[in-house]
C-alpha positions as a printed Julia matrix, in Angstrom:
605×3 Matrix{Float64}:
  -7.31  -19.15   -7.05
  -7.83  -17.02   -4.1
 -10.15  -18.46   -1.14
 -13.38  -16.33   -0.2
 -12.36  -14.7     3.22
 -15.26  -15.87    5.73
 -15.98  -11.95    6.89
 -17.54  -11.52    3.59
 -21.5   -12.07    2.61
 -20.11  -11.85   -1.27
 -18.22  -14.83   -2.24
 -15.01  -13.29   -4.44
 -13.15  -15.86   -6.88
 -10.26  -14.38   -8.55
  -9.32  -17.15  -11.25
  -6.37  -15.44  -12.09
  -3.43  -17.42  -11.33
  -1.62  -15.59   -9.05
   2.07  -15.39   -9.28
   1.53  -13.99  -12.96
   3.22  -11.16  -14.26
   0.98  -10.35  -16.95
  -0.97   -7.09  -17.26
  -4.32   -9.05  -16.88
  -3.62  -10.83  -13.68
  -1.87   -8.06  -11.99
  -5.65   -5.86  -12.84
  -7.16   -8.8   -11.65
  -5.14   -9.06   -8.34
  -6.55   -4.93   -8.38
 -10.3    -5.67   -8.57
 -10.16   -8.33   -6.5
  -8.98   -6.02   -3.7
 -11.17   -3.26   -3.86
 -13.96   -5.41   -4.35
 -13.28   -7.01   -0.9
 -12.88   -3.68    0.53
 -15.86   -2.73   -1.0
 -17.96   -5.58    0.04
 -16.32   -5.12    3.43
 -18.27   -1.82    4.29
 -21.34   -2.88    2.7
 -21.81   -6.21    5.04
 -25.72   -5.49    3.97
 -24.89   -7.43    0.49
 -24.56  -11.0    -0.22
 -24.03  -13.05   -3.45
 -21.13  -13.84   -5.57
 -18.42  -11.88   -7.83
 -16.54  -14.06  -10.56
 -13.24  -12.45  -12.02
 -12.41  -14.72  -14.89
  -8.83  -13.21  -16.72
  -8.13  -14.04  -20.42
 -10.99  -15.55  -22.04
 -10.73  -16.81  -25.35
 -14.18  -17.54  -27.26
 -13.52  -18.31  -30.47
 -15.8   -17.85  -33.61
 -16.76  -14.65  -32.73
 -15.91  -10.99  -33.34
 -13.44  -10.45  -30.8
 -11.36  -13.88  -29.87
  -9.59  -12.8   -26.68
 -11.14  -10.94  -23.59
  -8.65   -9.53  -21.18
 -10.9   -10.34  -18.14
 -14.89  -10.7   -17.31
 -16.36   -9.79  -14.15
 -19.4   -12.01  -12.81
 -21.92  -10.83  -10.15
 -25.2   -11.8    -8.71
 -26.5   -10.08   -5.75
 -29.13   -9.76   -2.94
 -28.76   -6.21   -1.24
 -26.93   -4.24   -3.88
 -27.88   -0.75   -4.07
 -26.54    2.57   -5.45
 -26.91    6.08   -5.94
 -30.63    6.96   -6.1
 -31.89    3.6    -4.86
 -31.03    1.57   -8.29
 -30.28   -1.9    -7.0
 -28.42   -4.15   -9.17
 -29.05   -8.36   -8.86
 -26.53   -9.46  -11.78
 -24.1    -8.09  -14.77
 -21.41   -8.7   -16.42
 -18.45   -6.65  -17.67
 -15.6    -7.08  -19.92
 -12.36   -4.55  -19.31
 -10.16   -4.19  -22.1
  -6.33   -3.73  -20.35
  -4.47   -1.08  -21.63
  -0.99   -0.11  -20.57
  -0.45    3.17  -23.4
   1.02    6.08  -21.04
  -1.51    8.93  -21.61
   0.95   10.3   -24.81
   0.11    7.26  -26.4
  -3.46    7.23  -26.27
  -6.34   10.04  -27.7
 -10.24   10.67  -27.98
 -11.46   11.23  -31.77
 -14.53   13.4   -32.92
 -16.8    10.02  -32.43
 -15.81    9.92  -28.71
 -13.65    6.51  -29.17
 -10.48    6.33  -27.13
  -7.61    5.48  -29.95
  -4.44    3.84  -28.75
  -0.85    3.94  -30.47
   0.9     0.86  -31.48
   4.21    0.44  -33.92
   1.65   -0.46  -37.01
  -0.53    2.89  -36.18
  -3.65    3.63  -33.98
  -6.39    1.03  -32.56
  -9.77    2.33  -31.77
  -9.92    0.77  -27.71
 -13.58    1.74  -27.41
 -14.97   -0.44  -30.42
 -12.75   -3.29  -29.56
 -14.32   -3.18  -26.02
 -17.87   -3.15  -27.7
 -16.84   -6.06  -29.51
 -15.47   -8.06  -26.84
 -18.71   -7.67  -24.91
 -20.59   -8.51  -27.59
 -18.4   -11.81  -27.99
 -18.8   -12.81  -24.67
 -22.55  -12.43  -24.66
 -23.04  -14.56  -27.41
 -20.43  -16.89  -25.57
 -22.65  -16.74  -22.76
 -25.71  -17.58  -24.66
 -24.56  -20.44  -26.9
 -23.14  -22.66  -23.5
 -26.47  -22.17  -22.11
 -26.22  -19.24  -20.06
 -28.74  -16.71  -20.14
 -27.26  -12.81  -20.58
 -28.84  -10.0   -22.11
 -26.02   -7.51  -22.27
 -22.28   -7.2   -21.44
 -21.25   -3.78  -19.66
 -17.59   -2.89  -22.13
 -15.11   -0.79  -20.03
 -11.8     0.28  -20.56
  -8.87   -0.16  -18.09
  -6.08    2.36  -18.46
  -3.3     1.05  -15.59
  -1.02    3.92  -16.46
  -2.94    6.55  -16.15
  -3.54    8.34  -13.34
  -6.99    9.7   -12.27
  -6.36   13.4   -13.29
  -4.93   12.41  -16.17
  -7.68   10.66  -17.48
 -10.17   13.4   -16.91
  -8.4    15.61  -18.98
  -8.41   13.52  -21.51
 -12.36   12.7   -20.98
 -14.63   14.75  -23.52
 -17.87   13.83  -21.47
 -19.35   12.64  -17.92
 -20.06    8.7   -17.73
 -17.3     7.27  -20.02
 -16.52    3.86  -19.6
 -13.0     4.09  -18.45
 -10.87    3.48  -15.24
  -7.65    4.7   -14.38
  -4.78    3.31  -12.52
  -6.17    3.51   -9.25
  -9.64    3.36   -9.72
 -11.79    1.85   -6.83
 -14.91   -0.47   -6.53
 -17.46    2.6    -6.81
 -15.91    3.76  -10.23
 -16.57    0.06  -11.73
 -19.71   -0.14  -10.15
 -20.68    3.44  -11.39
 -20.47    2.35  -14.86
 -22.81   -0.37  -14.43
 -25.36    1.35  -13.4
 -24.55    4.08  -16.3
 -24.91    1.58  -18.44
 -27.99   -0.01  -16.82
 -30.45    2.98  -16.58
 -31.33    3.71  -20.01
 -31.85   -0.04  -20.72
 -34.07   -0.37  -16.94
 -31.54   -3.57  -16.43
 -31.4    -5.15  -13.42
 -30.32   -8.13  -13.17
 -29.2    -9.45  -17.03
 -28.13  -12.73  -15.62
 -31.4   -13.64  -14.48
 -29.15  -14.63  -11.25
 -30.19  -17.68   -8.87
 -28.7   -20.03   -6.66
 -26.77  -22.07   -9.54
 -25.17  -18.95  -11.53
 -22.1   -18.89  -10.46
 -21.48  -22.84  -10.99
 -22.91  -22.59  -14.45
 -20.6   -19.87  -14.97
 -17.45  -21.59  -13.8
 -18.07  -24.68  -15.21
 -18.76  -21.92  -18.87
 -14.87  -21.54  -17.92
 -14.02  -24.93  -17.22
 -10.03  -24.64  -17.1
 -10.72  -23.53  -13.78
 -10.23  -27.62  -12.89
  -7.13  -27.64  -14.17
  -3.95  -27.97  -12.21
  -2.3   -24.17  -11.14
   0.63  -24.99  -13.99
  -1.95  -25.53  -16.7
  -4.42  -22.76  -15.49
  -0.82  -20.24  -15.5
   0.12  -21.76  -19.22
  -3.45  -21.23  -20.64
  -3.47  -17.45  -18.98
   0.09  -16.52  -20.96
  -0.99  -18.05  -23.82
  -4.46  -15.9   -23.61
  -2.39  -12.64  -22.82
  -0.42  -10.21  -25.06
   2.71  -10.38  -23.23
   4.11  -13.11  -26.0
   2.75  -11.58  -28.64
   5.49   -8.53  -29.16
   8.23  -12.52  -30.0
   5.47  -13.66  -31.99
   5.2   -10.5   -34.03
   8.95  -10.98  -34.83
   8.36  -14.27  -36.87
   8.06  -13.83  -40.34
   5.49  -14.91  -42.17
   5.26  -16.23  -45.69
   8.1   -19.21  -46.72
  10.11  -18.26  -44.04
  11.91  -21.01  -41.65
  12.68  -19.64  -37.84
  14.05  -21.18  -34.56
  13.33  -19.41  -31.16
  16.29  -19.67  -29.13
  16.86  -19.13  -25.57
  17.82  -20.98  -22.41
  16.06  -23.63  -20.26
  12.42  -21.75  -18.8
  12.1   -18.76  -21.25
   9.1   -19.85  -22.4
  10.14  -21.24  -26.38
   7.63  -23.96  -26.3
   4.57  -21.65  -25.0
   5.65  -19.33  -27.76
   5.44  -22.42  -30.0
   2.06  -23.4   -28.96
   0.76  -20.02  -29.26
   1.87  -19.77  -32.82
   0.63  -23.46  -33.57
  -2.64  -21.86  -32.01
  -2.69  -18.98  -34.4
  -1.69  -21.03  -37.59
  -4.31  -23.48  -36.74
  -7.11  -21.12  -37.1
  -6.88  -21.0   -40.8
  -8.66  -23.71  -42.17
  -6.47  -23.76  -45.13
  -3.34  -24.76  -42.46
  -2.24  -27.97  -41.03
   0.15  -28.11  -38.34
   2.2   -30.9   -37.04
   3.81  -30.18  -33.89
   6.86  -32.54  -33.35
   9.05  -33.09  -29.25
  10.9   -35.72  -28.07
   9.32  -35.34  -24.81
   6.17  -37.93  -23.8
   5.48  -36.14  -20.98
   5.52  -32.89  -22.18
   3.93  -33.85  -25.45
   0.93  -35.27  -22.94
   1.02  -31.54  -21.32
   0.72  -29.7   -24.45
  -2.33  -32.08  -26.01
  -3.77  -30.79  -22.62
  -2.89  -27.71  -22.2
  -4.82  -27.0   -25.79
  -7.39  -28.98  -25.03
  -8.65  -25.98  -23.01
  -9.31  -24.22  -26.5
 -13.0   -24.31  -27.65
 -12.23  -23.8   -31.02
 -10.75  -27.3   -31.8
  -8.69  -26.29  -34.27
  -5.54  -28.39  -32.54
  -6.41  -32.15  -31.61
  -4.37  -35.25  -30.91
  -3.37  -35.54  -34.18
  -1.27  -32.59  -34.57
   0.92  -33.7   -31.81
   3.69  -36.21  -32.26
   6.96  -37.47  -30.53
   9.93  -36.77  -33.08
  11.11  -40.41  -33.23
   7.63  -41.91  -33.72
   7.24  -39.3   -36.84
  10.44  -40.76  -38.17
   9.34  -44.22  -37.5
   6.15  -44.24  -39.24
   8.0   -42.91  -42.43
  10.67  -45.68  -42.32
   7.69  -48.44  -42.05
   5.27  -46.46  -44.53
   8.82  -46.95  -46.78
   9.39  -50.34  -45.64
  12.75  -49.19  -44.07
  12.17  -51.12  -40.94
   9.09  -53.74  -40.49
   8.3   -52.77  -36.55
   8.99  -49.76  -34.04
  12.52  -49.39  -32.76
  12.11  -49.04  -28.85
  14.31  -47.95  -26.35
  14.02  -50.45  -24.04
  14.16  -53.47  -26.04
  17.03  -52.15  -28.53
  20.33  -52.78  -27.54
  21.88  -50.08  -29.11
  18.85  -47.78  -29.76
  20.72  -44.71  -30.77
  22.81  -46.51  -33.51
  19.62  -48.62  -34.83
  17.57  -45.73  -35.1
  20.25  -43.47  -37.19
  20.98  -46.32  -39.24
  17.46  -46.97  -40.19
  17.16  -42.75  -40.61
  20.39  -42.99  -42.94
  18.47  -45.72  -45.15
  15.41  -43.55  -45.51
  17.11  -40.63  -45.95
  19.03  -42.34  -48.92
  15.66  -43.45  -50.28
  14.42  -39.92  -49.88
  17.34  -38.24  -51.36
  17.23  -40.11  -54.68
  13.18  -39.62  -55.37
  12.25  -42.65  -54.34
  10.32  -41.66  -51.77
   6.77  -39.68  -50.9
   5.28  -38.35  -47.94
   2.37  -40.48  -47.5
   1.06  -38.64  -44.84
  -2.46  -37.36  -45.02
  -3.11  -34.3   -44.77
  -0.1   -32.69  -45.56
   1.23  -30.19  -43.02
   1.6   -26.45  -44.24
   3.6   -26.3   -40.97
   5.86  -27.96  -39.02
   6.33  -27.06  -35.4
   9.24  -28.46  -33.85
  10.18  -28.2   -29.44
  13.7   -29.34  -28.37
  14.92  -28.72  -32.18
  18.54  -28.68  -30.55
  18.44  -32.73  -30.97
  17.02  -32.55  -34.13
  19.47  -33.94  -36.84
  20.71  -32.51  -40.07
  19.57  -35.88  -42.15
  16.01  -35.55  -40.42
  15.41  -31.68  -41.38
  16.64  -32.51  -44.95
  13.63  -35.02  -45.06
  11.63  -33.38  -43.94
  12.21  -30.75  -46.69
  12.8   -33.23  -49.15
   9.48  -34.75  -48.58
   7.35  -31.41  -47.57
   8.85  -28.41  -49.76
   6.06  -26.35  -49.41
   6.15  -26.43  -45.52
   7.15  -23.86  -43.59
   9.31  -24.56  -40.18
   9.03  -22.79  -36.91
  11.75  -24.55  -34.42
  12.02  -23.95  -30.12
  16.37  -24.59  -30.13
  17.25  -25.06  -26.47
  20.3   -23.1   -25.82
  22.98  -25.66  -23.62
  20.34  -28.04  -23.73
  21.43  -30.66  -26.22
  20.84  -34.5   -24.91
  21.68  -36.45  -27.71
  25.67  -36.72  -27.74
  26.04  -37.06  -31.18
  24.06  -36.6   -34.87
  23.21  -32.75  -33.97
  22.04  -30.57  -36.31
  23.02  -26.71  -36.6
  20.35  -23.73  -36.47
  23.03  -21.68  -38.29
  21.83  -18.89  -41.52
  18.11  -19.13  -40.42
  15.84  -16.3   -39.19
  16.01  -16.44  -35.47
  14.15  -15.06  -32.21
  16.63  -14.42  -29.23
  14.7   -15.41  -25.66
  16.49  -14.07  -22.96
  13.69  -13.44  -19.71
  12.84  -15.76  -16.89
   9.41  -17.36  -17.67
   9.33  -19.83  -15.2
  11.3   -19.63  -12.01
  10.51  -17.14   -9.54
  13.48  -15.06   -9.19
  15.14  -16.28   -6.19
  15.13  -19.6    -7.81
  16.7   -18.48  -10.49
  19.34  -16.32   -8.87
  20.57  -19.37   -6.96
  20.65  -21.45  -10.34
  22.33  -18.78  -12.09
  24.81  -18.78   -9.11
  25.25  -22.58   -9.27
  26.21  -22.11  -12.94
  28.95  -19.43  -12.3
  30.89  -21.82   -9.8
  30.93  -24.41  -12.56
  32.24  -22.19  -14.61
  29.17  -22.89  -17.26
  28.45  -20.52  -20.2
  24.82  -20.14  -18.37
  23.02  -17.37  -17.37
  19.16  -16.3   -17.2
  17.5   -12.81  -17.06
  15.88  -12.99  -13.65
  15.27   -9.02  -13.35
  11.42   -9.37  -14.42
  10.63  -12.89  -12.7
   8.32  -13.03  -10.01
   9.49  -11.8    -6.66
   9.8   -15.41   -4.53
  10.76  -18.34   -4.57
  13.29  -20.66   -2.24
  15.12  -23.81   -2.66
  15.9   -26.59   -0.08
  19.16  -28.9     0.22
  18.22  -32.34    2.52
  19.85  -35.45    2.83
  16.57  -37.46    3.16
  13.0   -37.47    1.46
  10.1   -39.32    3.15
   6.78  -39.08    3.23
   6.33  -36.56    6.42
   8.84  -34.11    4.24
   6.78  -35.27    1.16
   3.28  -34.43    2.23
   4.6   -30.81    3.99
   5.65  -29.92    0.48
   2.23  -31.18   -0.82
   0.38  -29.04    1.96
   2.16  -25.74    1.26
   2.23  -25.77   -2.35
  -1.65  -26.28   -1.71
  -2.33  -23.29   -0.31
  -0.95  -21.22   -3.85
  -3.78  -23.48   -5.3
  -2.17  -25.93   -6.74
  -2.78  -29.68   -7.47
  -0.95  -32.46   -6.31
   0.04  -32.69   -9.97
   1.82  -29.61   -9.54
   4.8   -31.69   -7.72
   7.19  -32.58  -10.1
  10.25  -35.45   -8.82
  12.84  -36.02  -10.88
  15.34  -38.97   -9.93
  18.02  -41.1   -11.75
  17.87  -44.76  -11.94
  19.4   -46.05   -8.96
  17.64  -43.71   -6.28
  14.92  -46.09   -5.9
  15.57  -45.3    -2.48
  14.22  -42.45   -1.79
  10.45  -43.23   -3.11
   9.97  -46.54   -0.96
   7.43  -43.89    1.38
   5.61  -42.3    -1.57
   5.66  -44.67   -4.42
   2.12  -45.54   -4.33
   0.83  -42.09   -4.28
   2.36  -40.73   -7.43
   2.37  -40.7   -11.18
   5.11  -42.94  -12.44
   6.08  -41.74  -15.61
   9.11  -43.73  -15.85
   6.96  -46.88  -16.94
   6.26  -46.94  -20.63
   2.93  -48.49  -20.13
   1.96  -45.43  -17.26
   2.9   -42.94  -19.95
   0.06  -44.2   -22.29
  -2.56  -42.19  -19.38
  -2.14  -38.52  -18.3
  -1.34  -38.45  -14.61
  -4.68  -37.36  -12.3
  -4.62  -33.83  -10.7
  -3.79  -35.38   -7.37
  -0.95  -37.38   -8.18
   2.49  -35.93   -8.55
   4.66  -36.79  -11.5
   7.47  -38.45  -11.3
  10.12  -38.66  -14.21
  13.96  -39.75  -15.08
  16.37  -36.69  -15.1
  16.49  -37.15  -18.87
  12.86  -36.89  -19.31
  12.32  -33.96  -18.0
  12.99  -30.87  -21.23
   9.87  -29.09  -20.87
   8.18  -30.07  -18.05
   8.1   -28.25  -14.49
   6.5   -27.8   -11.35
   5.27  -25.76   -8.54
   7.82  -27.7    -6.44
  10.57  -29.75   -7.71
  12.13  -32.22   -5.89
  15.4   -33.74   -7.31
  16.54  -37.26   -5.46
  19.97  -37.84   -5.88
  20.84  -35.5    -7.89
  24.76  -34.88   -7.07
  24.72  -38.69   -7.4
  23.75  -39.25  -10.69
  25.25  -35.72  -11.91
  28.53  -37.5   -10.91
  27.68  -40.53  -12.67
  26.95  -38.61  -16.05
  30.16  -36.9   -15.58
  32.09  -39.76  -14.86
  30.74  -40.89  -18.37
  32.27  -37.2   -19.7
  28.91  -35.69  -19.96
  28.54  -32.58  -19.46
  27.69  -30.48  -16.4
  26.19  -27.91  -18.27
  23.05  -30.85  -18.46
  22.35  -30.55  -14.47
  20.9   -27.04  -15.14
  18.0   -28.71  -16.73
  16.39  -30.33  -13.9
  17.25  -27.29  -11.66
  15.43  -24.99  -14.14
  12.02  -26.82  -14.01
  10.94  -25.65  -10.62
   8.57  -22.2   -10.59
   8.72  -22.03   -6.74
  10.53  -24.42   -4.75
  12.87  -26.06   -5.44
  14.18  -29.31   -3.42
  17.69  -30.92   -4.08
  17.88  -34.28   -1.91
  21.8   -35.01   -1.96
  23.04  -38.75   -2.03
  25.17  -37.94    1.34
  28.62  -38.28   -0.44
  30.88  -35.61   -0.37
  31.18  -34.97   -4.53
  31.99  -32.04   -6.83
  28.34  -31.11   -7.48
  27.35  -31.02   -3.98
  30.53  -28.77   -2.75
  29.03  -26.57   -5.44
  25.43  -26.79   -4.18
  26.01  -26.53   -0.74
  28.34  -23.53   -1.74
  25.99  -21.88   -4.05
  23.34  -22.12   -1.18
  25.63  -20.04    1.29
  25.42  -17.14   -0.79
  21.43  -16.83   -0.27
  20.49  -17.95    3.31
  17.52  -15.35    3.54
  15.63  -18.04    1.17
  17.97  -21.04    0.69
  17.96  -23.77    3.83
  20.11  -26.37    4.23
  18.62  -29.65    6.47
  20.82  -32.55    7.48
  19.54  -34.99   10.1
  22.15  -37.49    9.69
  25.12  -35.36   11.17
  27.99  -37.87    8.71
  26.37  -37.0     5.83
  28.24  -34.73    4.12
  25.73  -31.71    3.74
């Protein structure tokens, strides 16, 4: 969220998040800037301008707006002395080149897509519509909804070719405050509208809190905007539907599990579906169940969401396999107890003695981290739920159970190759990191966001923690946009903090959501899925030694590396190791964005 500059009388929000990609924050990044150029020569004006990017209402004729502009105004004139106090406008993003997009006898603009042409002028009309009627039914007064039509690759005297009349509703690629304006007040004269917001002094915050994701932390607000946008949609298209099972595979940040949850979204819309999305994770399941929370329709709750084990579980009680919970930290040996007790129920399901006994029955089962998933627990599940169809996220290189893995072999699949999460210096120097360990590893960084840096130190305290807290602040984020990641015996290095973060490596903390000003805080090997603005991981050529010691594999340590989207901060134990030769080597290949900080001139950094 971008902060009003103080030389301006108009306050401008852009509630885009920023470092998107997507064709709808990148025009919202556009109108933002020519409206505070705009507003800039016209000091005479005061008041307010909203831009609120991918909108989803719900229940109406059009779900999905690609962005709404807010105003309300004291000041505004135009051409002939027509003043303008309020509207509101949807624009409809289109990125057709002008071959791909025509005007028919009715004067609609038609667009070309693989599965034929799409009439962009009555989809705009729609979405307008929608979003009045969203408007109106959370209490905020709007009597009409100015449609236009955004074409970002079409040049200006391109587009008037292609217009059949004066006063269309359309923009081209470098269109300018005026032009948007102009329609406005097209639209406004014939109707004698002025002000269609009936605009006071508490407008704007009854029109943010309409659009209350705004609150959430930058990660969230970035999640819900790609899920809202097209730019997942051409992977999604690729599933098919209709008794068909298919895993999405890709490497560690290519966004599997957002393409899961937009498909869960989808299939949840029918009332005749019911999906049950299964993880290992806690703390990403807790991020999802929030993350779709932000979805007025309601058609996911709580209830669709489960950990993988505690699905299991409640089968092998509801079948009297085992007469309490098996837990990790009271089981001595949970691995071996659990499979055992998933052998047993497998047997029992296997030989008909068994039934689902879960009500309702999923049409759908939704599976993240699917890698770990075992060939005895997909067989019940299709022993148990025939009829269900299967849509699995399989982490490529990311398995962390050692043994019992199941194969994703003969089964419709979805290749994900494209950085989703790190910005791309980040993910150069990870990708570099990989090739000195000789790992089979290797993201598509080439259409990441430009950015990024990472940070070797031998020390983390509280000054060092509280400078990465202030800077990640001004991208707008939350303190819950921190994300540290330690092993067990680095206890050491959160003596200074402790009390100020989200400790999700306490069962009983994990039972809460952490607050939007406290930082998270997991185990390395709680950490598929999750990520942050900055990462910080303590001791990590420490414990990567450890695991290795155990013969683990290295090819693990590019998990934690891989959840950072901006910054990421490797603390090293001081000990001069494998893994931190090949950090510290790694980091001498990019000093225009990597820094290296020792204090402690024996430690071997």
């Amino acid at each position: 969220m971008q902060l009003p500059q103080a030389t301006l009388m108009v306050e401008i929000t852009n509630l885009s998040t920023y470092w998107l990609n997507t064709p709808e924050s990148i025009a919202a990044r556009h109108i933002e800037d020519i409206a505070r150029d705009y507003f800039a020569r016209h000091d005479d004006v005061s008041g307010f301008l909203l831009i609120v990017p991918s909108i989803y209402t719900f229940d109406q004729i059009r779900n999905d707006i690609d962005i709404a502009i807010f105003g309300g105004f004291h000041g505004l004139t135009l051409q002939d002395d027509y003043h303008i106090d309020s509207f509101a406008m949807i624009v409809e993003v289109k990125s057709h080149p002008i071959e791909y997009v025509s005007v028919d006898a009715g004067h609609h603009y038609l667009v070309t897509y693989s599965d034929g042409m799409k009439d962009v002028t009555r989809q705009a009309l729609s979405e307008a519509l929608s979003l009045k009627k969203h408007l109106n039914r959370s209490g905020i007064e709007c009597d009409f909804v100015v449609p236009a039509i955004f074409f970002r690759s079409i040049d200006d005297e391109s587009l008037r070719a292609l217009q059949c009349r004066r006063n269309e509703n359309t923009l081209c690629a470098s269109f300018n405050f005026e032009q948007l304006l102009d329609i406005v007040a097209t639209r406004f004269l014939p109707r004698d509208l002025h002000d269609p917001l009936k605009s006071d002094s508490n407008t704007r915050d009854r029109l943010l809190h309409a659009f209350h994701l705004t609150t959430a932390p930058a990660i969230l607000r970035s999640k819900f905007e790609l899920l809202c946008s097209e730019s997942l949609d051409p992977y999604l298209n690729c599933i098919t539907p209709q008794n068909c099972d298919t895993a999405i595979k890709g490497r560690a940040g290519t966004g599997k599990t957002l393409l899961l949850i937009k498909e869960a979204i989808n299939i949840a819309n029918d009332p005749d579906n019911e999906v049950l999305f299964l993880t290992y994770n806690h703390s990403l399941l807790a991020d999802i169940k929030r993350l779709t929370s932000y979805f007025s329709s309601g058609s996911l709750t709580d209830d669709n969401f489960k950990t993988i084990d505690s699905f299991f579980q409640s089968l092998m009680q509801r079948h009297h396999i085992i007469s309490s919970p098996i837990r990790p930290d009271s089981s001595s040996d949970y691995e071996a107890e659990y499979y055992d007790a998933l052998s047993r129920l497998h047997e029992k399901v296997i030989s008909d003695e068994a039934d689902s006994l879960i009500s309702p029955t999923p049409t759908h089962f939704i599976i993240d981290e699917a890698q770990d998933i075992s060939n005895i627990e997909r067989e019940i599940i299709f022993s148990l739920y025939p009829a269900s169809e299967m849509l699995a996220a399989v982490g490529i290189d990311q398995p962390m159970r050692k043994s019992n893995i199941g194969t994703w072999e003969n089964i419709h699949t979805i290749n994900v190759k494209s950085c989703r999460r790190m910005f791309s210096n980040v993910a150069l120097f990870v990708n570099e990191v990989a090739a000195i360990l000789k790992c089979d590893w290797h993201v598509d960084c080439s259409k990441a966001f430009p950015g990024g840096k990472v940070l070797l130190l031998d020390r983390y305290d509280r000054d060092i923690h509280d400078d990465l807290l202030r800077q990640q602040r001004k991208h707008g984020c939350d303190d819950y946009d921190m994300l540290l990641l330690t092993g067990s015996q680095h206890n050491q290095y959160l003596s200074d903090v402790i009390n100020k973060i989200y400790d999700g490596r306490i069962t009983e903390n994990r039972k809460k959501p952490p607050a939007d000003n406290q930082p998270r805080l997991y185990h390395y090997q709680s950490c598929r899925g999750i990520e942050g603005w900055t990462v910080v991981c303590l001791g990590l050529d420490a414990y990567y030694e450890e695991m290795m010691s155990k013969n683990d594999t290295v090819i693990k340590m590019m998990m934690p590396l891989t959840r950072a989207i901006d910054t990421l901060v490797i603390v090293l134990s001081g000990k001069d190791n494998h893994v931190s030769q090949t950090l510290l080597s790694a980091a001498e290949s990019f000093p225009d964005f990597v820094t290296i900080s020792c204090h402690d001139s024996s430690t071997k950094c």
